[in-house]
N, C-alpha and C positions, 0 to 999 in steps of 0.2 A: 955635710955640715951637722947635719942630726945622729950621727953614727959617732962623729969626734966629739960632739956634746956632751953625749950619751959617755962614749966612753972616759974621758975626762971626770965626770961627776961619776961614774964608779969606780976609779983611781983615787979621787979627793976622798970617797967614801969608805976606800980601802976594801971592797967588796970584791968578792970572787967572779968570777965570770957572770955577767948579765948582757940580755940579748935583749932587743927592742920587742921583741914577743912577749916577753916577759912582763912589760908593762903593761901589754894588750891584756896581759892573762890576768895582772891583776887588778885592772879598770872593770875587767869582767867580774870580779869573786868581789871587789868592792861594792857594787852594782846590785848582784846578789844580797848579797850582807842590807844591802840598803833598801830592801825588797821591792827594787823594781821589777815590774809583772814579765816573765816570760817573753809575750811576744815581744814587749818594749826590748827588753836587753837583745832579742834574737835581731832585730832591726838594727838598734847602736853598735852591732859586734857585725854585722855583716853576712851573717849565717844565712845559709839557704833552707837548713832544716834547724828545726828546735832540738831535735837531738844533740844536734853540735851544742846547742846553747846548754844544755839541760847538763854539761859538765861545770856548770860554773852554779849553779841553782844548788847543787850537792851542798856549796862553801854557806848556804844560807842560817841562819842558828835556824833550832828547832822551835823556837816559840814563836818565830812566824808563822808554823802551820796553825796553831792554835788561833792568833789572831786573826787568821783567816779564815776558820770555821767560825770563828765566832762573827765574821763577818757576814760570812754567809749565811748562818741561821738566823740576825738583826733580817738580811736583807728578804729573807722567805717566812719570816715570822710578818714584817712589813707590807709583802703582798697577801698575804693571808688576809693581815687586819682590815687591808683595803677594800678587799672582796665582803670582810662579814661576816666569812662561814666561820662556821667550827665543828668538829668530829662528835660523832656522840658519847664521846669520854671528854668532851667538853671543852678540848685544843682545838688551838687554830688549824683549820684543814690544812692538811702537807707541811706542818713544822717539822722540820728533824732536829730529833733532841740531842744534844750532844753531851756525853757526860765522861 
């Protein structure tokens, strides 16, 4: 049923050969795109390693990594403030600066 589906709406679509992987592969790279975290995607795809996952992580843009350093340094600037300290150059102990 889901293979005649399948192949039906890539007939109406007039598309070349598509395989029901193919969908898999792009719920994957969507996922990605959509920056869901690694181990999430590695759990929704079935993967036993993240390596397997970590082909689809490639299709991610590159200004997620950005957003996520900048995430990360909120979140280690935040324990910092918590604690109090600061460096005697007068930063928050353990910030990593990012520039």
């Amino acid at each position: 049923m889901v293979r005649h589906t399948l192949r039906s709406a890539v007939a109406a679509a007039k598309l070349a050969h598509v395989a029901i992987h193919d969908l898999r592969h792009t719920f994957g790279v969507h996922c990605a795109q959509a920056g869901v975290p690694l181990a999430r995607l590695q759990k929704l795809m079935g993967h036993a390693s993240p390596i397997m996952t970590m082909r689809y992580v490639k299709h991610a843009p590159e200004s997620y990594f950005a957003e996520d350093a900048a995430r990360l340094a909120a979140s280690i600037e935040g324990v910092a403030s918590a604690r109090g300290g600061t460096s005697p150059e007068g930063g928050a102990r353990g910030v990593l600066r990012l520039v």
